[in-house]
N, C-alpha and C positions, 0 to 999 in steps of 0.2 A: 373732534371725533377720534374715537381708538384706531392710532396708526394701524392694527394688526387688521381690522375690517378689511375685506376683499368684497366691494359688491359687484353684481353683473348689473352690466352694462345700464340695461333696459331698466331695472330696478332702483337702480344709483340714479339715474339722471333724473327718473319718474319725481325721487324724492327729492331731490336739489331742486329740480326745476320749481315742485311744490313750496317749498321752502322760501325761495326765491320770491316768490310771489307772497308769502305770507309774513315773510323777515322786508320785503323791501330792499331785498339784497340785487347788489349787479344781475346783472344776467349772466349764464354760464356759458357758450357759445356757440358756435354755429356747428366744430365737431361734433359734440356730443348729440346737437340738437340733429345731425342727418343721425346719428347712430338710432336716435328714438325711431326716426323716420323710415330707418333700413329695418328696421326688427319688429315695428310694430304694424306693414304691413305685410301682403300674400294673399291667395284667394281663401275664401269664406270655406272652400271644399276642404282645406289642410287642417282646418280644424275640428269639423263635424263630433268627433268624439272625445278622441284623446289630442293633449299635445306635449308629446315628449321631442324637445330640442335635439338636433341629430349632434351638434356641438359643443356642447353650453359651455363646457372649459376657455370654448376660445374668447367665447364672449365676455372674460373676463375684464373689468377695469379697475387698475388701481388708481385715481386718482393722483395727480403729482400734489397736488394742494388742497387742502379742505375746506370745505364752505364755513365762511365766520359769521356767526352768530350774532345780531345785532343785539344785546340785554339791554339796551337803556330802559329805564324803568319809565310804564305810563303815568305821567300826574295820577289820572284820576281821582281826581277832587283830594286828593295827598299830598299838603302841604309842605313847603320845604323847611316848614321852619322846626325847631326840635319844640318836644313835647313837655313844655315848661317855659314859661314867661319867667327870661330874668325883671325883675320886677327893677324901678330904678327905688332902690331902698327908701332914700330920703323923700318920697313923693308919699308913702303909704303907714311913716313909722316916725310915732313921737320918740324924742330923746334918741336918735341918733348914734350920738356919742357910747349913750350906754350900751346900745344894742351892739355895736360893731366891735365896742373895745377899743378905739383908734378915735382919729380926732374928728372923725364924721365927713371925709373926705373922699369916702370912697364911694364908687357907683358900679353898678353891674352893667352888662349887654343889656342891648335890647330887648325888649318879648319877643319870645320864640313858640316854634309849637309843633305839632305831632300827627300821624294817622296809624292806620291799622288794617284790619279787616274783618269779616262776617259770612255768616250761613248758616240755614236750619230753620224748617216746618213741619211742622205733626198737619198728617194729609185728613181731611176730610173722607169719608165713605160714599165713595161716588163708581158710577155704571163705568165697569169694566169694556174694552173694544168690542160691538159682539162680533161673534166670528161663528163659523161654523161648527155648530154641535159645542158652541163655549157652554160653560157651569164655573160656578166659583167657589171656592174655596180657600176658608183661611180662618185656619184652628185658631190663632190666637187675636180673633178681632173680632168686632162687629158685623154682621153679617151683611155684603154688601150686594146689589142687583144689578142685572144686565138683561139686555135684549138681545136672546140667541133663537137658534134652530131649534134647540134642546130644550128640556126641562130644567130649571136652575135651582140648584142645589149649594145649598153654604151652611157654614157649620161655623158656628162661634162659642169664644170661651167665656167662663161665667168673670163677672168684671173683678179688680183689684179689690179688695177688702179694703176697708179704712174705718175699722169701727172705732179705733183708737188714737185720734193723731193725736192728742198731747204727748204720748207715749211712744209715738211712734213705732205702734205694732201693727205691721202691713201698711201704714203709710199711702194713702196714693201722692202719688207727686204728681200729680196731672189734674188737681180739683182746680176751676175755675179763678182765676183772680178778682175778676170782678165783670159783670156782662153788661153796663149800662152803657149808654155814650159818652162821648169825652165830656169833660167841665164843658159849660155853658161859652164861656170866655176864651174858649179856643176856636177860634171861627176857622169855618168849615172853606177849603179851596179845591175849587176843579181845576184850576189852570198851570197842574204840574206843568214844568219845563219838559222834563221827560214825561212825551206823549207816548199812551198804548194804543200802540198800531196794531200789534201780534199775539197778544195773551187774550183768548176770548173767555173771560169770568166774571163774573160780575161779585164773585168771594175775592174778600182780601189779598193779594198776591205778596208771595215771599219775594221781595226783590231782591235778596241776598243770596239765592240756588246758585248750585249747581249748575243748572238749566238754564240760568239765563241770558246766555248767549243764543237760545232759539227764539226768543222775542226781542232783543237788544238792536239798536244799530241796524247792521247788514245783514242778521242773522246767520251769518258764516264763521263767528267763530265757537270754538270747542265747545261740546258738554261732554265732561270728567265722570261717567259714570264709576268708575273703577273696577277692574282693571281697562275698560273699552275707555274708547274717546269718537266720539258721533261730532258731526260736521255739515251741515247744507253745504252742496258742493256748489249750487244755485248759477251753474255754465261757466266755474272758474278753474282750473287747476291744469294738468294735462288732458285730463280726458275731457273738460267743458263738461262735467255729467251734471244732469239737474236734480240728482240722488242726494243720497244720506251715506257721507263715507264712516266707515265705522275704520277704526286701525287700532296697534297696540302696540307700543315702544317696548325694544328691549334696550339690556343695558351698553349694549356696545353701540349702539345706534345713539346716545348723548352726545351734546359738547360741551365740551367746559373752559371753563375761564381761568385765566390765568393763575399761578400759585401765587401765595403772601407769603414772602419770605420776613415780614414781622410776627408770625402766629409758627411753636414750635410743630413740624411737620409738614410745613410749607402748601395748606390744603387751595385749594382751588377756592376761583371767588366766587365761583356758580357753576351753576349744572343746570342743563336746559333741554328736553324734547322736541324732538323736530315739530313742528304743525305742519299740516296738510297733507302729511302723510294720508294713503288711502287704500290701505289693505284689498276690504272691498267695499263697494258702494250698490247699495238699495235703491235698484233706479227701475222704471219704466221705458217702454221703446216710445211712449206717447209725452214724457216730459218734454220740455221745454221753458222759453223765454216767459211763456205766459203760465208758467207753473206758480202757484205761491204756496208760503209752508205758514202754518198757524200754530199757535201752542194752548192746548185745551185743557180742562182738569190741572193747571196748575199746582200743585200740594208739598207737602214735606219734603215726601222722597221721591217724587214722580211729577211727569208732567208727557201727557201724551203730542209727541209732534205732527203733525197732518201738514202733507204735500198734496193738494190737490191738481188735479190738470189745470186748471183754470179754475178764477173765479166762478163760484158757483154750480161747479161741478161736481159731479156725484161719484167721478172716476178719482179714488183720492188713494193712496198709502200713508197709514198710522203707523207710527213709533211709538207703542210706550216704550220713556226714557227713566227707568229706574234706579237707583245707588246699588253697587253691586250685582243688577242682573249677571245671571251664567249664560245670556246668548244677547245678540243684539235681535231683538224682533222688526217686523215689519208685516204691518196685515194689510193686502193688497185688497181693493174692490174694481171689478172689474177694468183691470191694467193687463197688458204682455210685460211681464217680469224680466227685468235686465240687470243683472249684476257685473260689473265694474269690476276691474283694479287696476288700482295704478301705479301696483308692484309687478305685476302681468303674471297670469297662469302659467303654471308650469305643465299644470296635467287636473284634469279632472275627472273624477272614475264616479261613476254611478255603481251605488253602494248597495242597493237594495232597502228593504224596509226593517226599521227596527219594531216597528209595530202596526199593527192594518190601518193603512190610510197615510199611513207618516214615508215621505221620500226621502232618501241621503245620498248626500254627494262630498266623496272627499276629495279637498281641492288643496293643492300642492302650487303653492307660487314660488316665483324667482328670488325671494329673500330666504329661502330655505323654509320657512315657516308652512304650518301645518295645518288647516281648518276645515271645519265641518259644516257641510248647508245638510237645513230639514227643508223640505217645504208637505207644508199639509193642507191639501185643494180642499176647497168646499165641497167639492163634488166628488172629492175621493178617488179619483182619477189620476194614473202616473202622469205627471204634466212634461217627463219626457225635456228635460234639461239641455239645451246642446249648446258644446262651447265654438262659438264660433270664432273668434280670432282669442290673442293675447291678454287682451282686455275685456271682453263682451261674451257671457255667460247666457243663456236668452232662455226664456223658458215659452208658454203655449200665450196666443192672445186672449181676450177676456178674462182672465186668472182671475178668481177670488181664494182668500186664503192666506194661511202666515208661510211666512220664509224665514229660518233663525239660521244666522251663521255662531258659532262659537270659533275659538282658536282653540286647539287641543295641544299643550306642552308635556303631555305624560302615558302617549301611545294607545296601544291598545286598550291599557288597565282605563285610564282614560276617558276614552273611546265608549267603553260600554256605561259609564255615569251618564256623560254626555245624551247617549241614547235613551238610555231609561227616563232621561227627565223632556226630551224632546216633545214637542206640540204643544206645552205648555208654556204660561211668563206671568211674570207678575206685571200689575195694570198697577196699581199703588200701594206703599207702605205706612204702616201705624208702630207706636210705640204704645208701650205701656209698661209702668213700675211704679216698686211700692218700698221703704225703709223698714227696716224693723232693727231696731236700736242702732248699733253702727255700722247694718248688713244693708247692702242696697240692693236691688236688682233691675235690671229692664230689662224688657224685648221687643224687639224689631220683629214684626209678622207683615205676611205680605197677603194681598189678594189677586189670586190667579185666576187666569182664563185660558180657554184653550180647549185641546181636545183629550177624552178622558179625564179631565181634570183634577177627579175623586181619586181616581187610582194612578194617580204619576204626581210624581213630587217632584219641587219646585229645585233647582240648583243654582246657590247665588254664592256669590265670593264674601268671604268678611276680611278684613283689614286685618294686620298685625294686634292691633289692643283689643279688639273683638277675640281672639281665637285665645289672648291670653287671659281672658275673664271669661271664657265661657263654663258655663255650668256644665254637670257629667254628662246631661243626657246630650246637651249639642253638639260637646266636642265627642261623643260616639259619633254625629254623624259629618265629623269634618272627612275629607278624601285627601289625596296626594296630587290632588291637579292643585297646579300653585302659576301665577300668573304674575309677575311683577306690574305695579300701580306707577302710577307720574312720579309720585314723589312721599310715598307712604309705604314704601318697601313691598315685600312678596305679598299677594293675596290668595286667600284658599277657599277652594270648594265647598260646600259646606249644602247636603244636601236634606231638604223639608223646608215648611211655610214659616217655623219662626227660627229666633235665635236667641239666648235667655242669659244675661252677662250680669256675674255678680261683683261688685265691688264690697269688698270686706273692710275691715275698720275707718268707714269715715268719719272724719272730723268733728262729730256733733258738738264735741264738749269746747269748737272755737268761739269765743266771743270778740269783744272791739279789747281785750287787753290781749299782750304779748302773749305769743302761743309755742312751745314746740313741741317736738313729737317724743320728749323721752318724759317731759314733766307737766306738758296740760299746760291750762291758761292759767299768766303768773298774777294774778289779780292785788296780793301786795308784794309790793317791793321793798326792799332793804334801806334805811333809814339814809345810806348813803345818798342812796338813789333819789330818793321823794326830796332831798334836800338840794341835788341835783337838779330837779325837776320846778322847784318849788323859786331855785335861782335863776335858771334860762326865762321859766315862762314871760314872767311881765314883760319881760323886751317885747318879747313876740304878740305878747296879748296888746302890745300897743299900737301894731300896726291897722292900719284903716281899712277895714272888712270892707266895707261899702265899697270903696274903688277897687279894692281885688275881686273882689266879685261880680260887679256891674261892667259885666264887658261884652264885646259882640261875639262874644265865642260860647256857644255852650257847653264846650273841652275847656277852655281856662278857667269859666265862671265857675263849672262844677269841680275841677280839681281844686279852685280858691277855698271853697265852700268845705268838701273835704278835708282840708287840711285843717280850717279852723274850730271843724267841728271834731275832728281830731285831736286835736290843740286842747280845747275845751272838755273834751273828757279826759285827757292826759290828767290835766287839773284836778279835775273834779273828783277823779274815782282812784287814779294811780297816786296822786301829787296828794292824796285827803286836803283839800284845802278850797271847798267850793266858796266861798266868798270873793275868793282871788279870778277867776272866771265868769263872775256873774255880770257882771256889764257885757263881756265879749260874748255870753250866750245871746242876751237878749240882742245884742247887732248883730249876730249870726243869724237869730230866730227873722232879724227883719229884714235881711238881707236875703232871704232863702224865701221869702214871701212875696219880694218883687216878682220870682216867679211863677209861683203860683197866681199870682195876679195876673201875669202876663202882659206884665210892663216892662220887660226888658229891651236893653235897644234892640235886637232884633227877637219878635213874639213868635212865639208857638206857634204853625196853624194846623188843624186837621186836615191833610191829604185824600180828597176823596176819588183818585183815579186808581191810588194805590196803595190806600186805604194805610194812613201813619200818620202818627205825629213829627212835623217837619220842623227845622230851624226856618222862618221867611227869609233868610239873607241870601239864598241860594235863587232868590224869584226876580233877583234884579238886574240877570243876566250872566250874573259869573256862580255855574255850579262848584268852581271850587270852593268858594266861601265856607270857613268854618269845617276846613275838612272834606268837605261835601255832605254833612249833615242831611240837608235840602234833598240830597238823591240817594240817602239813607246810607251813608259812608259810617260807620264807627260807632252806633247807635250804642253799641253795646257799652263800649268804651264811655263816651257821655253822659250817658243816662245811669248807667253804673256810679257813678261821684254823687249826685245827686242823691240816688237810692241809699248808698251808704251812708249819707249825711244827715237825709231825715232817719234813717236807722236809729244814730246816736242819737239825735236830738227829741224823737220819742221814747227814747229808755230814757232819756235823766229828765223831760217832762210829756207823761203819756197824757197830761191833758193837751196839749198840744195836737192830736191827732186826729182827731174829728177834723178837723178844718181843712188837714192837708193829705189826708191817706187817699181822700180821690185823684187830686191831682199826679202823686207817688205815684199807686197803682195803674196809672195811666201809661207810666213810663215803662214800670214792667210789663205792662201787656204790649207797649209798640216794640220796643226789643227782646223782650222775650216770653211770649205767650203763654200759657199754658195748656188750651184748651183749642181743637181745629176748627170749632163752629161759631166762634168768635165773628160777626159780622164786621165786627168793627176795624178787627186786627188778625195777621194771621197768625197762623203758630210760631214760635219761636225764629223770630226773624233770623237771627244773629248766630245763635247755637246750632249746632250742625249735628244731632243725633246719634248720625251715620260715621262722620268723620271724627268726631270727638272733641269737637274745639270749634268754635265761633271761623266765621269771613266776617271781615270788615268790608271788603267792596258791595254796595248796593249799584245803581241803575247806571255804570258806568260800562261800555263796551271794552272786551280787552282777550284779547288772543288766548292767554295763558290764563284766564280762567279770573275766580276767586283770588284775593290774599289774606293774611292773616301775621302782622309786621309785630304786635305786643301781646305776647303771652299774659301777660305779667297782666295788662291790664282787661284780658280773656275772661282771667280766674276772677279780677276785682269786681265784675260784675257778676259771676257766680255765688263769691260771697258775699256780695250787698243785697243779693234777693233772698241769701240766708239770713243775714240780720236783720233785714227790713221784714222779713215773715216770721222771725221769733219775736222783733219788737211787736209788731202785729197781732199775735195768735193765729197767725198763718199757717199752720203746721204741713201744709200741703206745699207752700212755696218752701217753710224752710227745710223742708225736706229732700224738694230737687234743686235745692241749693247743694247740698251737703255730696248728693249725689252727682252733680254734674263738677263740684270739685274732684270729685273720688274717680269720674271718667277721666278730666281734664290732668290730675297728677299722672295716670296711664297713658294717656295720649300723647302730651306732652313730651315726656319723658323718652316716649316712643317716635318721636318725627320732630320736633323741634330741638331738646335741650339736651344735647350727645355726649353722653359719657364714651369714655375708652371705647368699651365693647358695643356701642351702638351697629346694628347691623341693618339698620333700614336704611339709611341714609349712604349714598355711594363712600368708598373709604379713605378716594382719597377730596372727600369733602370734611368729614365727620370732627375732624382735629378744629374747625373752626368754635365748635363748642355750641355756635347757638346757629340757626340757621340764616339767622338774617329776616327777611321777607318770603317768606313760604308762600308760593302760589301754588295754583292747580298743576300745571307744566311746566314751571321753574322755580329753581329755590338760589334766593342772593344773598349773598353774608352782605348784608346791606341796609343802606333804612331811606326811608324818602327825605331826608332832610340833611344827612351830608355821612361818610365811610368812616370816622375816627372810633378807634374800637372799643372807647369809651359809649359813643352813640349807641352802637350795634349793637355790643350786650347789654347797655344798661336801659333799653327800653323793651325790653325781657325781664327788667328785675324792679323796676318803680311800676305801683306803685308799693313801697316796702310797708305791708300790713300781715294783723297774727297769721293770715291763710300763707304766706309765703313761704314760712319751714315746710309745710304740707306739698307745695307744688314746687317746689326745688329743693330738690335734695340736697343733703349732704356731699355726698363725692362729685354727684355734676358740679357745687358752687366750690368745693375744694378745687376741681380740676382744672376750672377755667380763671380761679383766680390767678394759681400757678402759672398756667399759660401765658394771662394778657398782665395780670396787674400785681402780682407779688414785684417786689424791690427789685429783682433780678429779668424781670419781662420786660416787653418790649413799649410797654404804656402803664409804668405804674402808677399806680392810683396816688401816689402821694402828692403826682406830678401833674394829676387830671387839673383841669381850671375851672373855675365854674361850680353852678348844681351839680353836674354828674360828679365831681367828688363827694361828695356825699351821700348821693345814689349809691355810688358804688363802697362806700366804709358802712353803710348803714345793712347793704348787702353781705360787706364782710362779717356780719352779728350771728349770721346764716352757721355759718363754721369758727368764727375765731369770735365771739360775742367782746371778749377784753380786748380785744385788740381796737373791736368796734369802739367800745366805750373810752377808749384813753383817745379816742381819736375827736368825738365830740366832747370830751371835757377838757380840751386841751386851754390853756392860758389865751386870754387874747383868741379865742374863737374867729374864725374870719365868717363871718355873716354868707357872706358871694357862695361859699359853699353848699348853701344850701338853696335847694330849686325850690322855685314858686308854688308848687304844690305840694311841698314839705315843711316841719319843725322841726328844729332843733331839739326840741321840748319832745316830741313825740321819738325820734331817733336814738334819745337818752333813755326814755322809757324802753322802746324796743331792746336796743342792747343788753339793759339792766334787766329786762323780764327774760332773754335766753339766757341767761348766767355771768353778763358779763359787769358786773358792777361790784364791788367788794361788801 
């Protein structure tokens, strides 16, 4: 925590004690604990309206010690092993001697291996909360219905053009991939491990949300709207309230971890957000122990939470929980309204009406912070607010009606946005876009309810990559309320139902040869090169496809498969020389068919609780197996190797694709969807719209949210469903292929991969270069499989394919070479052991391409260098196709 912090009393202890209970940390002590006990009672009469503290100065505490943060990272189905099977050479490769250069005596480590993470669904069109006098509205989507008081009114826009996909003029990127049911020979299982207790749908559910901490586990921990953070407080915390705490981290309120005095600038190893904090909480005087919370409408970017009194009760308060809401909502049905905090009131002033029917109350708490409650009764009636103590806000018994708090960081100016968009919120969100040549675009539109709905427009935050690709007319209606996120820097206001973000020159012209951004794809190469190419391969074409790929992992199997079908068009297209790969296609071709048969040692099955394609190894009691595959851990990441494999192997034989494009296709719709009414599968498991970049955590519970540990292999499934839909005639998938690299290089760039001037990430984090494990609520310069800073950035940078000039720049890959691996750092690469040395020189091709190249043609090549989901043969080509080969 920042030494310079002075919290009062009451507020400080609120959150330690929160913390404590959420970290697992000691308890704080029996001082502090009367001090709660001296401040947060008095009689009910001293609060009736206002409460201004007659002392608050005194009640200052400076704490002599601060609360330690426990970071240990959750497994959750997050392997420790690293992401690459040392393979033991002599098991998988004829001729030995030849391959290594040496007398054939050497062996590698053991197999190792990898995780990651995921998120993202395109929402179905489903009935709005109704509410009193609600109507919907939402210019840029389909027109959605709800059961209100009122007449219902919705307005929709005419759909995306696509008369042209070969061409890619208007584009949609959202045309179905395919609507049938899975292969025959993927049998069907209801007996997930992870049982739905909480999610009532009977549509596909994204396991990979945001949200899903309100069906997960205990359902207490966080859901990351941004900038808000929502919580079932479910009778735990200080106050025991059986509400919805809503709170919002600022930046002096982090802690962080210690400095690395190996990385120049000595950055810190984490940075972390308190939990349990509780601003305020959305409770009733009728909750309690027999309360239960359910999650309804499931979707992309929403998911509405429901706390009823009791089972079966008709007395309930709804949450929709949406990405980016400008208020935290809550629609009460007949409840007496009790708002919480567990930072304590300072003063609450009834504010008057900003429009007929709508109440305001600006409420002043003890962390100096500033917010705003609406409430707007069914009945139209002042429901007459009164603050009864420190903590307890109370409103009229029976209440039907919404309550929206927002937090206002920008005063009066503020204040009146704030108002003008009040009695409205969005119920769920839709995307839609379209290419046209290398211009992309998409938009987020939302569908509101509420009152007036027609004539009050929506206010929702967008993230830093959003505000910097918006189109003219959005960014006219961005504002100056700016709200800092977990871990995505400042978010801004941005008032209306849609938001229209264009990304400019994307990558179409990438295919499977080397790519960079000042010279295209190098299709041939220099006579040096292909002789180069044409001298590594045989080694490599002799190792044993079958046992590298026949494995219990569907991360090893498909990186084997990857590499050799890698391998195989190095040959065939860069090397001119297909006769020389032609035995090694056809073992790839029958080695890639085990799975589609679904004879692998551990087989495919369709998930039908939660509607996916599973690994079965996760069914035999250990959900870490394989990652966590089984509880949809890394989908994107797995299935991505695979996708890219058949990519290659139907461009160099397209009769081969009738047989396996179902199976393929299968994979792309389990991790990344395209279409919301897909029965089968929901929308984009893995991809996160909103946030601009893939979770890899599926069905596992975990305080801090989401993570997302390899960029690198974010993008790889971006571009496998680019290739896999140009090999196709897909022009729709490879289109938001093209597109969701063109987000991900902005996103990226933006929250993971930190140049100098990065300003979202705190500063004195930012010198670590890559962020490590990015969650919802904490960012570790880390990785689940062990801290050497070869690890940490090089599974940001494998795996090295043409899209990677595109998503790592130049000056990020110059700055952090300099940093960790030039001659003069603290881990230079020449020194690394293993695969990651050649992770990271094949990385070097990025900025110094010669340097890359003298490094794999070196005499006596040491084999070890190269990781199991890589060639030598393909790394020579990379090199040589950025410029670095004579």
């Amino acid at each position: 925590m920042d030494s310079r912090l002075k919290w009062k009393a009451t507020a400080l202890l609120t959150w330690v004690l929160a913390t404590d209970i959420a970290y697992g940390l000691p308890h704080v002590g029996n001082e502090l604990e009367a001090t709660l006990q001296t401040t947060a009672t008095g009689s009910a009469g001293a609060y009736e309206t206002q409460y201004p503290p007659s002392n608050s100065e005194d009640r200052l505490l400076i704490p002599e010690s601060h609360p330690v943060y426990r970071v240990a990272l959750e497994q959750d189905g997050h392997s420790s092993q690293q992401p690459f099977p040392q393979f033991d050479v002599a098991r998988f490769v004829d001729g030995l001697q030849d391959l290594l250069g040496v007398d054939g005596n050497t062996t590698a480590p053991a197999p190792t291996a990898t995780q990651a993470t995921t998120s993202a669904q395109r929402p179905k069109h489903s009935a709005p909360i109704p509410t009193a006098g609600s109507v919907t509205d939402s210019p840029q989507a389909k027109p959605s219905t709800t059961v209100a008081h009122a007449p219902v009114d919705a307005v929709s826009s005419p759909p995306v053009a696509s008369d042209h996909p070969k061409s890619m003029h208007g584009q949609d990127i959202f045309q179905p991939v395919a609507t049938g049911p899975v292969p025959a020979n993927i049998k069907s299982r209801n007996d997930h491990p992870v049982k739905n207790e909480h999610a009532n749908t009977t549509d596909p559910i994204a396991t990979n949300k945001f949200y899903a901490g309100l069906f997960l586990g205990t359902q207490t921990n966080a859901t990351f709207t941004q900038p808000y953070s929502l919580g079932w407080s479910k009778g735990a915390g200080s106050l025991k309230s059986w509400g919805m705490g809503i709170s919002h981290v600022q930046t002096h309120m982090l802690a962080y971890g210690p400095p690395n005095d190996k990385i120049p600038g000595k950055p810190v190893q984490y940075y972390i957000n308190p939990v349990g904090l509780q601003h305020l909480v959305f409770s009733a005087t009728e909750l309690d122990k027999s309360s239960i919370m359910s999650v309804e409408q499931p979707k992309a970017f929403s998911a509405h939470a429901v706390i009823k009194r009791s089972p079966g009760s008709a007395q309930q308060i709804t949450f929709p929980v949406v990405q980016g809401m400008g208020y935290a909502t809550a629609v009460y049905t007949d409840l007496q309204p009790l708002l919480e905090s567990g930072v304590f009131f300072r003063k609450v002033v009834s504010a008057g009406s900003p429009r007929p029917g709508i109440f305001k109350y600006q409420v002043f708490l003890e962390d100096d912070t500033n917010w705003l409650v609406y409430a707007t009764p069914a009945d139209g009636q002042d429901p007459k607010f009164k603050l009864v103590s420190k903590t307890d806000l109370r409103g009229p018994e029976g209440f039907s009606g919404t309550i929206q708090v927002a937090k206002n960081p920008a005063g009066k100016s503020g204040e009146k946005f704030f108002d003008n968009s009040s009695g409205v919120y969005p119920v769920t969100g839709e995307i839609s876009g379209s290419v046209t040549d290398d211009v992309g675009s998409y938009t987020l539109s939302w569908t509101k309810a509420g009152k007036d709905v027609k004539d009050t427009p929506l206010i929702m935050f967008a993230l830093p990559h959003h505000v910097h690709s918006f189109d003219n007319a959005t960014q006219g209606r961005t504002t100056d309320i700016h709200l800092r996120t977990t871990t995505k820097g400042n978010s801004t206001a941005v008032i209306g139902e849609s938001w229209t973000m264009v990304e400019q020159n994307l990558p179409i012209d990438i295919g499977f040869a080397p790519w960079s951004t000042t010279h295209g794809s190098a299709h041939e190469l220099s006579s040096a090169a292909q002789h180069a190419i044409v001298q590594a391969a045989p080694h490599e074409l002799k190792q044993n496809i079958s046992e590298q790929t026949s494995l219990n992992s569907m991360y090893y199997s498909g990186k084997a498969l990857s590499k050799f079908a890698t391998l195989v068009y190095t040959v065939n297209q860069l090397g001119n020389n297909v006769d020389l790969a032609t035995d090694a296609f056809q073992q790839l071709k029958k080695s890639f068919d085990l799975f589609v048969q679904n004879k692998q040692q551990y087989p495919l099955a369709y998930d039908t609780v939660w509607k996916g394609v599973v690994s079965t190894a996760g069914y035999d009691g250990d959900l870490n197996q394989d990652f966590g595959n089984t509880a949809y851990n890394d989908h994107h990441f797995h299935y991505g190797y695979f996708i890219q494999t058949a990519a290659i192997i139907g461009s160099l034989d397209p009769s081969w694709l009738a047989a396996n494009k179902e199976w393929v296709n299968m994979l792309v719709r389990d991790a990344g969807n395209s279409i919301a009414d897909d029965p089968h599968f929901p929308f984009s498991r893995s991809f996160d719209w909103y946030n601009g970049h893939s979770w890899a955590k599926g069905l596992f519970e975990s305080y801090d949210g989401k993570d997302q540990e390899s960029t690198s292999e974010d993008t790889m499934f971006a571009y496998a469903i680019k290739m896999w839909g140009q090999t196709t005639g897909d022009a729709s998938m490879e289109a938001r292929g093209n597109i969701m690299l063109g987000i991900l290089g902005r996103s990226l760039n933006n929250y993971f991969l930190m140049e100098d001037d990065n300003v979202n990430q705190p500063a004195n984090f930012t010198a670590n270069k890559v962020t490590g494990i990015l969650f919802e609520n904490k960012v570790d310069h880390t990785t689940y499989f062990g801290a050497n800073l070869e690890f940490i950035q090089g599974i940001h940078m494998l795996p090295l394919m043409p899209h990677s000039p595109f998503t790592r720049r130049k000056e990020f890959v110059h700055q952090e070479w300099q940093a960790m691996f030039a001659e003069n750092a603290s881990t230079p690469a020449s020194k690394v052991e293993g695969g990651w040395r050649g992770v990271l020189y094949a990385n070097l091709a990025l900025v110094d391409p010669k340097a890359s190249w003298e490094f794999f043609t070196q005499p006596n090549f040491d084999y070890s260098w190269i990781d199991g989901g890589a060639s030598r043969t393909w790394y020579l080509a990379f090199a040589a196709g950025l410029g670095g080969a004579p």
